[in-house]
C-alpha positions in Angstrom: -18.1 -18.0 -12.0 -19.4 -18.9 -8.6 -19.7 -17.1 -5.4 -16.1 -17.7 -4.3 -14.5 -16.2 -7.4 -16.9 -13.3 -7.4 -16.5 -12.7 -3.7 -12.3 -13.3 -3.9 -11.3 -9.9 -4.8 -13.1 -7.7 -2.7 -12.2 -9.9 0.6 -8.5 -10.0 -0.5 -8.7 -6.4 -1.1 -10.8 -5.5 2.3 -8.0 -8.0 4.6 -5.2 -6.0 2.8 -6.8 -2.5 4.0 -7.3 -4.1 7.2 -3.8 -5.4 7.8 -2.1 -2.0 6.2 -4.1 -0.2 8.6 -3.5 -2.2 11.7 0.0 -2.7 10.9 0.4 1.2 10.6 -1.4 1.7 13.7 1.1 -0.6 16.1 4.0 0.9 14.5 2.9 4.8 15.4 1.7 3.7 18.7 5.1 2.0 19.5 6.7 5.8 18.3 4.2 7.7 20.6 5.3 5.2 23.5 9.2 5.6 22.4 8.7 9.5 22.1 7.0 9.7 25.3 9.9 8.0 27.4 12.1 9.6 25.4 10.8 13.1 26.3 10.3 12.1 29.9 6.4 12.5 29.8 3.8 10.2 31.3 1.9 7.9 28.3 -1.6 5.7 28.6 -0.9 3.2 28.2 -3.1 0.4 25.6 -3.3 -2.9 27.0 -5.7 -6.1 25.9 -8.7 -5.3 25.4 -8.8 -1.6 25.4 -5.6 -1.7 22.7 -7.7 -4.3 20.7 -11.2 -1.7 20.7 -8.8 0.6 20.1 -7.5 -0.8 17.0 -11.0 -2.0 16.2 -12.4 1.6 16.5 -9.8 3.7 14.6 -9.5 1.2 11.7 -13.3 1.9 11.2 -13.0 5.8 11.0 -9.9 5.3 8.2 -12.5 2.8 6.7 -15.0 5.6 7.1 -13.1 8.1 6.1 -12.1 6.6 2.9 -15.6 5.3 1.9 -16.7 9.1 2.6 -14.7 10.1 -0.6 -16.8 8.8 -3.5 -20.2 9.9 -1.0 -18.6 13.5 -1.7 -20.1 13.1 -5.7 -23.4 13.8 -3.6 -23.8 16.3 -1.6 -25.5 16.1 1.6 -29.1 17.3 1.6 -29.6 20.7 3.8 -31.3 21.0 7.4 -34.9 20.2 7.1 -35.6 23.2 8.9 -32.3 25.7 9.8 -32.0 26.1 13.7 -28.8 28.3 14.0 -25.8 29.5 11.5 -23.6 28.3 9.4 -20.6 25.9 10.5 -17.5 25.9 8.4 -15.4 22.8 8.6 -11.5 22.8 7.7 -9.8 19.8 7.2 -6.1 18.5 8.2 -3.1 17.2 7.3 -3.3 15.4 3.1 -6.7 15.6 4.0 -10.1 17.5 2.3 -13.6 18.2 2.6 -15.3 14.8 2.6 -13.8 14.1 6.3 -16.8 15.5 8.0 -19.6 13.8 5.9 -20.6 12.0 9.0 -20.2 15.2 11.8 -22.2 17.6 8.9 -25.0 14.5 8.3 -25.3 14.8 12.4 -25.8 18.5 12.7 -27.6 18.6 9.7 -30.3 16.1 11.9 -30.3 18.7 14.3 -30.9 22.1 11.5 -27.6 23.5 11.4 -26.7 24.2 8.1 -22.9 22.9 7.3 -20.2 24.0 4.5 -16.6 21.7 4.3 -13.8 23.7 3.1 -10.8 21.8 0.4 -7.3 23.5 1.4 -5.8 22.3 -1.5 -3.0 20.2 -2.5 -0.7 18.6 0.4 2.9 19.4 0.7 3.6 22.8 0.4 4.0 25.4 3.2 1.2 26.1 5.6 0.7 29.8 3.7 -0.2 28.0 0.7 -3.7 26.3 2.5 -4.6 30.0 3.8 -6.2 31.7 0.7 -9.1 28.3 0.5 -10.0 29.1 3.9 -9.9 33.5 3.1 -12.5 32.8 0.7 -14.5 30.5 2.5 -14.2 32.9 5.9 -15.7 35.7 4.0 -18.0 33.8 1.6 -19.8 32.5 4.6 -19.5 35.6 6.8 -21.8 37.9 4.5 -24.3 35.9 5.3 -24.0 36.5 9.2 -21.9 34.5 12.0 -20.2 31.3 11.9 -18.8 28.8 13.5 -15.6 27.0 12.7 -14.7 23.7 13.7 -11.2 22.2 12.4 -9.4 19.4 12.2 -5.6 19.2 13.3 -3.5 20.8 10.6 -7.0 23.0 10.3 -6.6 24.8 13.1 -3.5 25.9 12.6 -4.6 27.3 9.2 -7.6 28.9 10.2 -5.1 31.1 13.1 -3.2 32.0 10.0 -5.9 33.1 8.2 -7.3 35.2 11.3 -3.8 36.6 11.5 -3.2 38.0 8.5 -7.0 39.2 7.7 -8.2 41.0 10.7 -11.5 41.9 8.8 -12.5 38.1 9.2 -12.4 38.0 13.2 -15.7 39.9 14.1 -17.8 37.1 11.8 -15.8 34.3 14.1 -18.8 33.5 16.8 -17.6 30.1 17.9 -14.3 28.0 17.5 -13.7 24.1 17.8 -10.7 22.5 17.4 -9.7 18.7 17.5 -6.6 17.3 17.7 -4.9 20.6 16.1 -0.9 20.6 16.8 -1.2 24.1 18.2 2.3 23.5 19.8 3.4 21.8 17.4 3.5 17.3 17.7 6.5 15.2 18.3 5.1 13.0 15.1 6.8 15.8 13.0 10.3 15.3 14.4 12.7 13.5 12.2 10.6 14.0 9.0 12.1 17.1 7.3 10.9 16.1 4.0 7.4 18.4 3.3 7.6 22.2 4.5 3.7 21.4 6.0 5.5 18.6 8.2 8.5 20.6 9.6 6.4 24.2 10.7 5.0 21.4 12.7 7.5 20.5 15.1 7.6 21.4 18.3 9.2 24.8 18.7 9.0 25.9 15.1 9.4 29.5 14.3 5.9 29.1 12.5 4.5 28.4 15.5 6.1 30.0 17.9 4.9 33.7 15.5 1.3 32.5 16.0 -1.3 34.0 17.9 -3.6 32.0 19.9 -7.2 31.9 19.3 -8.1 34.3 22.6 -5.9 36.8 21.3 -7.2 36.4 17.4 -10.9 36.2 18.5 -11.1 37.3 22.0 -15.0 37.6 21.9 -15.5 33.4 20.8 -16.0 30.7 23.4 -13.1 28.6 21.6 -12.9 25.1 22.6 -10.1 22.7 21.9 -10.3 18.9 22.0 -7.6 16.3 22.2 -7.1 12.5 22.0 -4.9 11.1 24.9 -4.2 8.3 22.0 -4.0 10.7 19.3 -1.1 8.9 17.4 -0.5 12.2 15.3 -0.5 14.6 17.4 1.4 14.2 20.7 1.2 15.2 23.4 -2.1 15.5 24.2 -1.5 19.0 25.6 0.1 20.6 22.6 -4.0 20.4 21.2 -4.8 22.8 23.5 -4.8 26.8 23.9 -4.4 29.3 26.3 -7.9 30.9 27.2 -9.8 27.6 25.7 -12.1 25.4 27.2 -10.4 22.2 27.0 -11.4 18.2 26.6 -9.4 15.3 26.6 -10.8 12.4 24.9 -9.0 8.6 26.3 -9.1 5.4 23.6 -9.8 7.5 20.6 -7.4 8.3 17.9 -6.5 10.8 15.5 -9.1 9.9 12.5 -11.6 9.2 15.4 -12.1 12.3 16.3 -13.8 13.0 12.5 -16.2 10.2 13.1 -17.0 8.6 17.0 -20.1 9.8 18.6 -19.0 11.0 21.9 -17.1 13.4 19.5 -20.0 14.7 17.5 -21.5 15.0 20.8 -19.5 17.7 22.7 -19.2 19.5 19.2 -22.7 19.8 19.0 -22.7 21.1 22.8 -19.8 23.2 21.9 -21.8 25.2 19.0 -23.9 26.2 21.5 -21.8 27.7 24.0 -22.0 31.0 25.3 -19.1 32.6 26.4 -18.8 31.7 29.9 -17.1 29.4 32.2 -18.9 26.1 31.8 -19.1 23.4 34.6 -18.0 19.6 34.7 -17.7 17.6 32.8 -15.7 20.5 30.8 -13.3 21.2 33.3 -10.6 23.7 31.8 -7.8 21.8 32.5 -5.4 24.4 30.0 -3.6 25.8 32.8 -1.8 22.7 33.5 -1.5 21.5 29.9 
């Protein structure tokens, strides 16, 4: 068999991921334009060259982010030498622990030890993800502090979990969200089909019941981050939190936010916050959100 034969496979198999991907990304970005008008709200828009790094950069984190799952059969070596506590890291949406392989290899680099948290199965109602996250919370908690950074559906979950086990706040030191539909994201609407998908919506009675992180944990600097192309979670301001420092994050989308550097970035910064008003470039622009 020469090269060509052996080579075939993979290349078809590698353009078919690419153009699945890409196709799926122009088809929710013409539904985050379309709900955007429809809803009367202002929309960057993607032209030229900044659509086409756009498309470029989040078809690389789905790559990532799928190549991350057989990496998970190893698990990441521990910090050199431990600098701080523990984070926890709760994943979104059909999603599970191997998301952050890339954001725990980074703060491993810089001695904070990491644990990733599997919710469970997908499709069921949010209660259902809460008792993975319970025992998580208090495994890690005897040990001292932590730090919780989440990933959209995450941070949803780890409010519910706060809610319901007050014993588990005082071990909360620091909180980082990204792209969490803490109002709820107009993705949801018009897809009543999983009981995960519809609490979701805008305006849902799950939501609407749930605390806030500054009433759940009023003593951690919280900080909530949001992508202004985030084609899961729209609009950008239902990611953000009354009482939070916020960031919004332009050209980056939803699965970015697991992967691209200028996001590892201000979560490192952000698991070192104190809890104090910080200056630019973290203007807290949750007042107007």
């Amino acid at each position: 068999m020469n090269l060509i034969g052996i080579l075939a496979l993979p290349l078809l198999l590698t353009a078919a991921f690419v153009t699945g991907v890409v196709a799926w990304i122009l088809t929710a970005y013409a539904r985050f334009r379309w709900w955007h008008w429809r809803a009367g709200l202002q929309a960057l828009p993607l032209t030229g060259v900044a659509l086409l790094r756009y498309i470029a950069r989040e078809t690389w984190a789905v790559a990532a982010i799928v190549a991350y799952r057989p990496l998970a059969l190893r698990e990441l070596p521990p910090p050199a030498q431990r600098k701080g506590g523990v984070v926890l890291f709760v994943h979104g949406f059909t999603q599970d622990a191997t998301n952050w392989r890339r954001m725990r290899a980074a703060l491993h680099q810089l001695g904070r030890p990491t644990v990733a948290v599997t919710l469970g199965r997908p499709f069921q109602p949010l209660d259902g993800y809460v008792p993975a996250l319970v025992t998580a919370l208090r495994a890690q908690a005897a040990n001292g502090p932590v730090d919780i950074v989440a990933h959209s559906m995450g941070g949803l979950i780890l409010r519910m979990a706060l809610r319901d086990n007050p014993e588990l706040r005082g071990g909360v030191r620091r909180v980082v969200t990204l792209g969490s539909p803490h109002a709820g994201t107009g993705s949801a609407d018009g897809v009543p089909l999983f009981p995960d998908v519809r609490a979701m919506r805008r305006g849902s009675d799950a939501l609407v019941r749930l605390p806030d992180l500054a009433t759940l944990v009023p003593h951690a600097p919280v900080t909530t981050v949001a992508a202004h192309h985030d084609l899961v979670v729209y609009p950008s301001s239902t990611s953000h939190l009354t009482g939070a420092r916020c960031v919004d994050l332009p050209g980056i989308g939803h699965t970015g936010l697991l992967v691209h550097d200028e996001v590892i970035a201000i979560v490192t910064e952000a698991l070192q916050r104190a809890h104090v008003v910080m200056a630019e470039p973290f203007a807290d622009p949750c007042a107007a959100a």
